[in-house]
Phi, psi and omega in degrees: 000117162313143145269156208225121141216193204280108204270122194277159165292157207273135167227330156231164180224054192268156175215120356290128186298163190257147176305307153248150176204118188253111167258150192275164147266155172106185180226171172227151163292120185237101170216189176015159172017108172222111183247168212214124190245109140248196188255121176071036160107324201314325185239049174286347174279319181319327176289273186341296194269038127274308181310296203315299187302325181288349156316304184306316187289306199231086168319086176342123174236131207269344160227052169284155152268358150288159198217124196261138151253134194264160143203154177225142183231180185259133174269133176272358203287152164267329180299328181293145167275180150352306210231356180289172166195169177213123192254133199261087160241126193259181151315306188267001183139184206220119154247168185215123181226155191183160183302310184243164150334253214308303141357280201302286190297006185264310176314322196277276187318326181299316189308303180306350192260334169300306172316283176330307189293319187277351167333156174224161175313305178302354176060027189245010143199174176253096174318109190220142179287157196292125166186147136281125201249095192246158216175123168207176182249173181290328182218161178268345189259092168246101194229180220200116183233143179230124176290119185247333226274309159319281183237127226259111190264333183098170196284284182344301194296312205311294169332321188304281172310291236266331140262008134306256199329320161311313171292339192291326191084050196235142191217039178215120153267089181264119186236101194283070185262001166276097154195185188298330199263343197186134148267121220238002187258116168307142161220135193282337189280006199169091206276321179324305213280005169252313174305301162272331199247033175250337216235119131243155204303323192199175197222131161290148187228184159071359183095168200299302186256061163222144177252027181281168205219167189284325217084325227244126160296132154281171175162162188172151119185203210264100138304177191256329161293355165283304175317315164291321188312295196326307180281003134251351153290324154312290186302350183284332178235051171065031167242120175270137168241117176259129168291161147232142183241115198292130194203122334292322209255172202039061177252005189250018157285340178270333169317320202272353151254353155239055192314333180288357174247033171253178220274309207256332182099349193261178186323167176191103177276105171354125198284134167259038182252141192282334165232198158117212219180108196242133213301319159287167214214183160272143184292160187225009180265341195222142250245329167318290166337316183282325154287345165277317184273294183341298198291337158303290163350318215276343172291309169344282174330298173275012159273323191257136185252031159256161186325327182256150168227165173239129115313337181090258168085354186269147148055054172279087138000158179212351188320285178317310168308340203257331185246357153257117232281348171272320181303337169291322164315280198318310176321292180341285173294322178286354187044066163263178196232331199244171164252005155275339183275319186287333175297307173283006152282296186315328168301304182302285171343301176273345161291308213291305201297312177284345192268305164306009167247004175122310189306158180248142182270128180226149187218159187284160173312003174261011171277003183267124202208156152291339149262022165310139169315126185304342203255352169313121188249153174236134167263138148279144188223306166210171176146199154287124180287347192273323159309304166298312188276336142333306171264021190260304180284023120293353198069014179267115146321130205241110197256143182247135190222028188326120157340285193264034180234289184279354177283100175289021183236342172293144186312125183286353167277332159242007181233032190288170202315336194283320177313310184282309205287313199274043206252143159254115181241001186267015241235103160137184159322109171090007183289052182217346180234037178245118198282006189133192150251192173178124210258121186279164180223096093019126187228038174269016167226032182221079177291359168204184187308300184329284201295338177289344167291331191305305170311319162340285200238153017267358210287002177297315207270307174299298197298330173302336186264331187278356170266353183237347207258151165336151188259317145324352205218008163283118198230062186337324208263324192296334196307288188311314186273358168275316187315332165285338187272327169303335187275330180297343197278302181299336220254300166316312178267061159070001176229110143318097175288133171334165192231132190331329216256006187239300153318005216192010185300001155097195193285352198279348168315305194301307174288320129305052193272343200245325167284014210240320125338320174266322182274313186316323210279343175245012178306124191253193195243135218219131167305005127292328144309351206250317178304330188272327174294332171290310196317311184304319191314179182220020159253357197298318198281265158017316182277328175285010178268000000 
């Protein structure tokens, strides 16, 4: 439930609102010479990347006499979590303190989004009212997934998000390079699946029920030195990025270059349909299969140093399995009884195989079984919920990706901002063992940046404050008016949010939900939209001068 009150005046505008905020009297300038002191050296890269951005914001003059001062120290309070800070701004300067890096640096992204706000026109300081900021999060897994496989974005958009997500304070990058439209990850051992299982010929266009195709080939994909770049620059702003290599179903850029390690064995061509659910799978009967994904995994493993992997595991089919006979073998010899029990043997199984290199496994929620591994995380995306929290009052750990809160790629006519804003994710049996959330972005119908911000924000921006900010101190009307000062913010670096008359579309979504979903979701986007998203906007006077 929202709360609708009376909205106080904005004196900070921070997104994710912060856990306390004591304010002061007085202001402080953020001007002429500005330096940045830590302590004994601890956090110098962190100074170099707060002068830099601020540089961008306020041109520095290096021979004012006025003299601003930063400081970031290491904090000793025992009152800060982990991941807390306490940002300090006096009259006389802005210390920021915290345990750690990502701590320092989460204090850093509010300042910077406090600056944007306190700008005077000429843009040769910054107003920022006097106030102590003490702030920690709500949950530790607050994540962000992005779909590649559909439509392919490149490392520059991938850099883009990931210092979008760095202000939101979203700190998990779930990278979705595996599926039926594109295999997008080098793998050496097996140069084909990018060469070839990287390319399909054309795209279906217009949404689920159109069968017209763009004409045009896609292809992309990530070198594994692309793949490090990217996960250091992540990690410079506290973001871990876990891959997902999709096991069984959604397979078929590797199926059209290893057709033998399917059900039936025969050719099988890379889909040029941009979404659906497709009958082939990796076969979980043949002994083959299995040296193939080890051997992907094992490059995984050593590209990515984070603890996690996604398996995948949704929207398996089970048709090829009930007629092919090593899968019928296979059953046999496991005395499984179902062809879901064999799926969740092939799961358990590629699990089993990453949890024995140091990793923690993670799968959509149709990998839930009982005998699934205690250590095994389930994202939920749909199902039963009654079944989840049976396994939530059990101890399996829960990541919430609810469909119809969090799919940033469903149409705002049926998922719009309010929606997105009022999502509870801590709530039922067993909520003491849900590590957070993480709002997905889907791409068969989104072929470029424009439209992925657009689908993005603003609904990024709700999910991030319901992972980070107190569940008490969540406010629909404060939202909405810090969210103007954020979008001027999106608006500064290049990226355009729905415009209110798009994100905010009343009741007729809700009701209609499912034609607004088959036509709406390939429905493009027109330079009349991007004029009506300036017009709207509440950076538009600022931005046209």
């Amino acid at each position: 439930m929202i709360k609708k009150v009376q909205s106080r005046q904005m004196k900070t505008a921070i997104i994710p609102e912060p856990a306390e905020v004591n304010y002061k009297n007085g202001v402080f300038n953020l001007s002429g010479r500005i330096t940045v002191v830590t302590d004994n050296g601890e956090y110098s890269e962190l100074s170099d990347y707060l002068l830099s951005e601020l540089d961008e914001l306020i041109p520095m003059a290096q021979d004012s006499l006025d003299n601003s001062s930063i400081k970031l120290l290491k904090a000793d309070d025992e009152s800060l979590s982990e991941e807390g800070y306490r940002l300090s701004i006096t009259s006389v300067g802005i210390v920021i303190a915290g345990k750690d890096n990502n701590a320092v640096f989460y204090g850093i992204m509010s300042l910077l989004q406090l600056v944007h706000q306190g700008l005077n026109e000429g843009k040769s300081a910054a107003c920022l009212a006097c106030a102590e900021i003490t702030d920690f999060p709500r949950f530790s897994w607050r994540g962000f997934m992005l779909d590649e496989s559909r439509h392919f974005q490149g490392k520059e958009t991938v850099k883009e998000l990931l210092d979008f997500m760095a202000y939101l304070k979203l700190n998990k990058f779930h990278w979705h390079l595996t599926d039926d439209q594109g295999w997008r990850i080098e793998i050496k051992a097996f140069p084909e699946l990018t060469s070839k299982g990287g390319f399909r010929p054309d795209t279906t266009i217009g949404g689920y029920l159109s069968s017209r195709t763009e004409g045009v080939p896609h292809q992309g994909f990530y070198t594994q030195d692309d793949i490090r770049d990217i996960i250091s620059y992540a990690a410079g702003r506290g973001i871990e990025v876990i891959p997902e290599i999709e096991v069984p179903g959604h397979s078929l850029a590797a199926l059209s270059v290893f057709p033998e390690l399917s059900c039936r064995g025969r050719a099988i061509e890379i889909t040029t349909k941009a979404g659906g659910i497709f009958r082939d799978i990796y076969c979980a009967g043949k002994e083959e299969t299995f040296v193939f994904l080890q051997t992907v995994l094992d490059e995984i493993c050593s590209l990515f140093p984070s603890s996690y992997i996604h398996i995948g595991g949704d929207e398996a089919p089970v048709s090829r399995m009930k007629k092919c006979p090593d899968c019928r073998r296979r059953m046999e010899r496991e005395a499984l009884k179902t062809e879901l029990e064999l799926q969740h043997y092939m799961s358990g199984r590629i699990a089993a195989y990453l949890i024995s290199k140091g990793k923690t496994v993670i799968g959509w929620n149709e990998i839930l079984s009982e005998q699934l591994e205690p250590t095994i995380i389930a994202q939920f995306w749909q199902g039963n919920r009654k079944e989840l929290e049976h396994h939530m009052s059990r101890g399996r750990k829960i990541i919430r990706s609810d469909y119809w809160h969090l799919y940033l790629d469903l149409p705002y006519r049926i998922i719009p901002l309010w929606k997105t804003y009022s999502f509870e994710p801590g709530a039922g049996a067993g909520s003491e063992n849900i590590l957070g959330l993480e709002a997905p972005m889907w791409t068969e119908w989104v072929p470029d940046k424009e439209r992925l911000y657009w689908q993005i924000f603003p609904r990024l921006c709700a999910a991030a404050e319901t992972a980070w900010t107190p569940a008490p101190k969540k406010d629909w009307n404060s939202f909405s008016s810090r969210l103007e000062y954020f979008l001027r913010f999106l608006e500064f670096h290049g990226a355009y949010a729905a415009g209110k008359r798009y994100h905010s579309p009343g009741p007729l979504g809700l009701i209609f939900k499912y034609f607004f979903f088959l036509w709406d979701s390939g429905k493009k986007l027109h330079k009349k939209d991007l004029k009506r998203r300036l017009q709207e906007s509440a950076y538009a006077d600022s931005a046209s001068r």
